[in-house]
N, C-alpha and C positions, 0 to 999 in steps of 0.2 A: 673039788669045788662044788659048791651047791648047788640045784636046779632053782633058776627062779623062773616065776609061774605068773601069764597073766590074769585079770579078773576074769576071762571066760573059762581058763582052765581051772581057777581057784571054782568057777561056778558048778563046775561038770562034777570036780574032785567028792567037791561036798555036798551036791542037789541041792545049792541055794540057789534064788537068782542075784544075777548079776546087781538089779536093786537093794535087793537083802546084803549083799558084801558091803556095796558103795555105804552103806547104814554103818557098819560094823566098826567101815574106816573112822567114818564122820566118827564115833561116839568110842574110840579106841578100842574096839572090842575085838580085833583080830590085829594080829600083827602082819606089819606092813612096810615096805621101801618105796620111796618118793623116786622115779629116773626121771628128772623133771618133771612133766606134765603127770608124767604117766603112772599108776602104780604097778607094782611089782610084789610079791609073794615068794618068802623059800618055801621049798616041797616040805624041808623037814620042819619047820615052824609051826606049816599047815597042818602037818601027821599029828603034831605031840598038841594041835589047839584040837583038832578032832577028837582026839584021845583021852581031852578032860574035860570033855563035855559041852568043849566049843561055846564057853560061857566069859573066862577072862584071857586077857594078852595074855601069850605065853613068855617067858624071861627063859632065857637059855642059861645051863649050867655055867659059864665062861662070862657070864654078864652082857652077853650081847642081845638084842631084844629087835624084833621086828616093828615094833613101833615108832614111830617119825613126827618130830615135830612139825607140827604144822607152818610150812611157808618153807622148809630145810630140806639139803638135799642129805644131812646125817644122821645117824643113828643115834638116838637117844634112848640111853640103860636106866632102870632105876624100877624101883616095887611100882607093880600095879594097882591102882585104886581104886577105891571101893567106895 
């Protein structure tokens, strides 16, 4: 099972602040899970956006994708855009 991470760990992980994430959410630029209120981070989502320059969502091999629509507690797959 996978680590999920919250915005203070996402902030440690990466030396962003915790501002700079809440941004990334707002404008889909990291990938992310809604637990209600709250957000939520997989480790390895975070590895492989670190890893490409931490510029777009990352989409996982298997189609599943850290990104969440807005107002939903599921996952929503599909290309990232530009």
């Amino acid at each position: 099972m996978d680590e999920y991470l919250t915005i203070f760990e996402v902030a440690e992980l990466t030396k962003y602040t915790v501002g700079t994430l809440r941004k990334f959410v707002l404008k889909r630029r990291i990938a992310f899970h809604k637990w209600g209120r709250s957000l939520r981070f997989k480790r390895s989502e975070i590895e492989l956006w670190i890893k490409s320059g931490a510029t777009e969502v990352v989409y996982l091999p298997d189609g599943e994708s850290g990104k969440t629509a807005a107002g939903t507690d599921g996952v929503e797959t599909g290309e990232a855009q530009t």
